[in-house]
N, C-alpha and C positions, 0 to 999 in steps of 0.2 A: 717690154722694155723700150720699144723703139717710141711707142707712144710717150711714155712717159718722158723722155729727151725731148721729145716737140714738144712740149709743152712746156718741160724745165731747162731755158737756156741760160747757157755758161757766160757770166758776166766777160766783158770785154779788156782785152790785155788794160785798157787806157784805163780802166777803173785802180788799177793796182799800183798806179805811177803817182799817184797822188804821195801828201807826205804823209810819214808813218803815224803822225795822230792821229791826222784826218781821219786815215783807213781805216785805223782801228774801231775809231767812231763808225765808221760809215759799213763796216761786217756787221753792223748790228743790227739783226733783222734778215739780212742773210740767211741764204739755203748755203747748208753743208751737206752735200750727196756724194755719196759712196756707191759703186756700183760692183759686186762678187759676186760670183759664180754660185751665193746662197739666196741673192737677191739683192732688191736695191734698199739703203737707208738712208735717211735723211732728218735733220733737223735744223730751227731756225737758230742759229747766233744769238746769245745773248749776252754772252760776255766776253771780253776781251783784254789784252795785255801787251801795251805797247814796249819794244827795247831795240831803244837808240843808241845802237854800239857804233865805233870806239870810243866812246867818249861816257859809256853808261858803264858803270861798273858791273852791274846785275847782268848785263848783257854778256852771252856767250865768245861774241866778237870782241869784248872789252881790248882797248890798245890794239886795234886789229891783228886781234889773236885766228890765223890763219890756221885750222887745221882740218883734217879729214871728216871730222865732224860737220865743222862749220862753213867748209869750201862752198855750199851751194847760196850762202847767204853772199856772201860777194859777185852771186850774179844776179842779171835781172829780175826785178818784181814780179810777181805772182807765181814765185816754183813752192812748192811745198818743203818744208824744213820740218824732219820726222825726228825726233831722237828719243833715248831710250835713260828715263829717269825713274829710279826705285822699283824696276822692272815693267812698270811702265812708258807706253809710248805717248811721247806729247805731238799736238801736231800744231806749227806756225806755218804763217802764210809770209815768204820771203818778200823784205817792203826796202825803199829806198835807191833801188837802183842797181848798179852796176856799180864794184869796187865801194859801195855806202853799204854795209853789213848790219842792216836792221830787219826787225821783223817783227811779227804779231801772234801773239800767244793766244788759240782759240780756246778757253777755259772752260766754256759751260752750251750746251744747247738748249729746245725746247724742241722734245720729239714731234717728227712731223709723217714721217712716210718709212714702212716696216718695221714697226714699234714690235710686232710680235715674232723678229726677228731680232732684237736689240733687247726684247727682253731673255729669250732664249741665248746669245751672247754674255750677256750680265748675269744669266742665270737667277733673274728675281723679276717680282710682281711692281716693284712701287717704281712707278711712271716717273715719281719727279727725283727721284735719287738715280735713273735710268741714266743720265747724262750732265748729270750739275759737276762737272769736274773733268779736267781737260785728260785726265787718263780712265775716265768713266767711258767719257763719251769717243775715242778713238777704238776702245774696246768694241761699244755699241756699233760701231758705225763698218767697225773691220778693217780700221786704217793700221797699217805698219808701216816697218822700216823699207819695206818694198815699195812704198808710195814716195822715199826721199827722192827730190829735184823733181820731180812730176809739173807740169803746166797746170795749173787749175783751171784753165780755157777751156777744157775739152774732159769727159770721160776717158777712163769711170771714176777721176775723185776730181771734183769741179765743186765752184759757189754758182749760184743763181739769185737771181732778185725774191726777196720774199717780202716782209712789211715794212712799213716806215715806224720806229716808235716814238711814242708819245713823249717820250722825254729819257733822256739821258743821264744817268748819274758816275763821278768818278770818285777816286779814291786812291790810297795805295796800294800798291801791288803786294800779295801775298807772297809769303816762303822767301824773303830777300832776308837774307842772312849775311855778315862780315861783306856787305856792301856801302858803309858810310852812309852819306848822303841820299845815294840810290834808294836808300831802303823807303824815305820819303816823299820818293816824285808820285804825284797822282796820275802815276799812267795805268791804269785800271778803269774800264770802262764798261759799264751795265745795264740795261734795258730796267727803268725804274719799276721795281715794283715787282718784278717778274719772279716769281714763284721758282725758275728753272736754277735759276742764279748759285753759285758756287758758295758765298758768302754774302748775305745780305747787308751787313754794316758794314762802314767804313772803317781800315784795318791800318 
């Protein structure tokens, strides 16, 4: 394992200070690495979900809705934001700052490192269903609610630099429901073309 850290370095606080589009765009290509006590997982970013609360209805912070859920998004950028939706666990990347309650929704990977431990997790064979779905791939990866407020600068659940893509396509965000306007912001962001992807069309 030691190896594998030297070689996989955990992106730098200053990456996460950027603004919440940007970021969103810029996880793309991203390592998501998990590191348990079964071994290490990891996969690249492919897709993503930006929400700009107070001000976003879709957002959890909407009206800076302060609660026990939500307290670690009002601190600084790059903690992990874990919560627990239809019994599964979603995992965001805490964006905007301090007291700005925004964050990035990571929806979909492309398996990279202990596939045959993510498949054993998932309990199935097909590689591109392994983690096209942001509670596929928190399953795959071993991330829980034990990971909420976590630093992603540091192991064992950190981003790394992985590829640049080729091209970027957005859209709007899935599952937004009795959110008005919100339901049509194109903050949904996905690595073109990419096989791993959650939703191919624009939604």
């Amino acid at each position: 394992m030691e190896d594998f850290f030297k070689k996989e370095v955990p992106l730098l606080q200053e990456f996460y200070e950027q603004p919440t589009l940007e970021l969103a765009k810029a996880l793309l290509g991203c390592q998501l690495i998990k590191e348990t006590n079964e071994g290490i997982a990891s996969g690249y970013i492919v897709e993503t979900e930006a929400y700009i609360g107070p001000g976003d209805r879709a957002a959890h912070s909407f009206q800076n809705r302060r609660t026990k859920r939500t307290e670690v998004m009002f601190q600084r950028s790059g903690l992990a934001y874990t919560y627990v939706m239809h019994t599964h666990c979603l995992f965001n990347v805490v964006s905007g700052g301090e007291e700005k309650p925004e964050a990035v929704l990571i929806r979909a990977l492309e398996p990279k490192h202990g596939i045959e431990l993510m498949k054993t997790r998932r309990n199935m064979e097909d590689l591109i269903k392994l983690t096209n779905g942001p509670g596929k791939l928190t399953k795959a990866l071993g991330i829980s609610m034990e990971d909420y407020g976590w630093q992603l600068t540091a192991p064992p659940l950190f981003i790394a630099k992985g590829f640049s893509p080729n091209s970027i396509s957005s859209g709007k965000r899935i599952g937004i429901d009795n959110s008005g306007e919100a339901r049509d912001y194109p903050w949904r962001f996905w690595v073109t073309n990419n096989k791993y992807v959650s939703r191919h069309q624009k939604t």
